[in-house]
C-alpha positions as CSV (number, residue, x, y, z in Angstrom):
1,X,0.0,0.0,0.0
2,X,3.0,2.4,0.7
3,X,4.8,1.8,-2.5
4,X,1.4,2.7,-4.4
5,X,1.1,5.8,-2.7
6,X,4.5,6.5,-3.3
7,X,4.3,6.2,-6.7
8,X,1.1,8.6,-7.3
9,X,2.8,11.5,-5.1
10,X,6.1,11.4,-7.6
11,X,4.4,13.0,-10.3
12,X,2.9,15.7,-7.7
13,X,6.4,16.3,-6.4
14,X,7.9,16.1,-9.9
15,X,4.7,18.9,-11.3
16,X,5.8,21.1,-8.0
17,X,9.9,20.7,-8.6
18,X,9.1,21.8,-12.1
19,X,6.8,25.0,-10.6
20,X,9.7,25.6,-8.4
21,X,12.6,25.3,-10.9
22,X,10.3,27.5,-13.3
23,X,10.2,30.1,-10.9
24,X,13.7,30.2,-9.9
25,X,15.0,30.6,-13.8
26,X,12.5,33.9,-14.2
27,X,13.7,35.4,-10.8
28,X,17.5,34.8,-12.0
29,X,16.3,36.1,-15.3
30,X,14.9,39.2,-13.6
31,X,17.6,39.4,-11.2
32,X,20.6,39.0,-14.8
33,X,18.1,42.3,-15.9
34,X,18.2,44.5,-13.3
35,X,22.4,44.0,-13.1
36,X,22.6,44.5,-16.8
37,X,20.9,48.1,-16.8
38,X,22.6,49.0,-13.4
39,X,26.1,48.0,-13.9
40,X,27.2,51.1,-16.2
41,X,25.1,53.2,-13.4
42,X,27.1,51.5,-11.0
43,X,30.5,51.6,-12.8
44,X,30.1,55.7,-13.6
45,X,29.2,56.0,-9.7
46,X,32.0,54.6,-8.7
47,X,34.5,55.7,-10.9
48,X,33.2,59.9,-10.0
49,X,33.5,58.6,-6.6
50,X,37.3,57.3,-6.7
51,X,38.0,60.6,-8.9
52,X,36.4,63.4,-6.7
53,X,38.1,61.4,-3.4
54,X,41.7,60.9,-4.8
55,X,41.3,65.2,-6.0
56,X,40.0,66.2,-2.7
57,X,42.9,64.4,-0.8
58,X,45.6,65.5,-4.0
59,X,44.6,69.0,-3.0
60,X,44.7,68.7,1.0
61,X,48.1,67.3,1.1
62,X,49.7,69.8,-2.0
63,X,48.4,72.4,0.4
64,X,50.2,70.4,3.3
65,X,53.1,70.9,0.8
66,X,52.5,74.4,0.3
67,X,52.1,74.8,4.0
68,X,54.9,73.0,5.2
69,X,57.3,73.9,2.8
70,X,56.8,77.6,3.6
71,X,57.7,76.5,7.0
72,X,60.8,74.9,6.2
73,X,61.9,78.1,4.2
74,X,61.0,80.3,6.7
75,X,63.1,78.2,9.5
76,X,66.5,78.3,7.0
77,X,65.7,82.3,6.7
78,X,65.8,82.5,10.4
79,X,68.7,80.6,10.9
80,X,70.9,82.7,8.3
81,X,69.4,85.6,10.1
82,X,70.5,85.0,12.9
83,X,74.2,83.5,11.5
84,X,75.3,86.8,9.9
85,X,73.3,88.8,13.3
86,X,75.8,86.4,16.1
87,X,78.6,86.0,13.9
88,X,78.5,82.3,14.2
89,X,76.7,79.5,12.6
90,X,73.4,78.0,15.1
91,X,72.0,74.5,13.9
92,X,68.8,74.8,15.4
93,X,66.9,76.9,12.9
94,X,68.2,74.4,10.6
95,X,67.3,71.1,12.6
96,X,63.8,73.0,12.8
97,X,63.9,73.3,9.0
98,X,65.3,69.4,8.9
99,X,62.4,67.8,10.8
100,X,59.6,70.1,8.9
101,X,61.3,69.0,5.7
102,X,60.1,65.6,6.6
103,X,56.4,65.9,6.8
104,X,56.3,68.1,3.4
105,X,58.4,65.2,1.6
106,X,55.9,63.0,2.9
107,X,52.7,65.0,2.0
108,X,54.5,65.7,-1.8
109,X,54.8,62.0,-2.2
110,X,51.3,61.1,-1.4
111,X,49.9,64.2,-3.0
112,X,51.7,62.5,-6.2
113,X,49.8,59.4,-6.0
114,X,47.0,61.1,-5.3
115,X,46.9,62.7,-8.4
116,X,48.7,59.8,-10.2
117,X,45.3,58.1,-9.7
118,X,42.9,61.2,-10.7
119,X,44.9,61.2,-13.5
120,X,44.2,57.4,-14.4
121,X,40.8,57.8,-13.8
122,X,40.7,60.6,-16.1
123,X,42.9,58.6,-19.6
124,X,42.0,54.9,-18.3
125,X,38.9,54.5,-16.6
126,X,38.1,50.6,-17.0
127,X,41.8,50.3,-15.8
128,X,40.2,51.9,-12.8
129,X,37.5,49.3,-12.6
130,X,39.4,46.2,-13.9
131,X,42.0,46.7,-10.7
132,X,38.9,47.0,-8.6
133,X,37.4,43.9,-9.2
134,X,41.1,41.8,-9.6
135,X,40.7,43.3,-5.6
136,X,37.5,42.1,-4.5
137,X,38.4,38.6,-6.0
């Protein structure tokens, strides 16, 4: 008696299986659709995103450059002003001008590869977006 019963639910589980495999291939259908008319959306998002962020940061540290620099100028004037006002050479205006010198290399360099990128955003965008996914995998 089981075996018949059995055998008159498989075609109800095979008609609901088909229902439910049906159903799954239109919402992976649907689901292929919506990426394919966001991914350029996407892709133009996110490449204004990576451009306005590097320039914003390429700016902020080339004014740390400008800033620092000034600084570092200003501390070698003092020290010559004050060697030809003693009559003798002091190191510290200099040792001041040596450790600011450090910080305005640093924000130079990063200000470079700051705009290194805004510039490669700019020529080679799906560069931009080819790097970006060889991270995420």
């Amino acid at each position: 008696m089981q075996k018949e019963q059995v055998v008159q639910q498989v075609p109800d589980i095979q008609s609901k299986l088909a229902e439910c495999a049906d159903q799954l291939i239109s919402y992976i259908q649907e689901g292929a659709v919506f990426v394919k008319d966001q991914a350029p959306l996407v892709a133009q998002e996110y490449l204004r995103w990576v451009f306005w962020e590097h320039l914003i940061w390429a700016i902020v540290l080339a004014l740390g450059v400008a800033l620092f620099g000034y600084f570092t100028l200003w501390c070698l004037q003092q020290g010559r002003k004050v060697e030809k006002e003693q009559g003798y050479y002091n190191g510290d205006w200099h040792i001041g001008a040596g450790f600011l010198c450090l910080p305005t290399i640093a924000c130079l360099c990063a200000s470079i590869y700051n705009f290194s990128i805004v510039v490669k955003v700019l020529v080679a965008p799906r560069v931009v977006i080819l790097e970006t996914l060889k991270k995420l995998l």
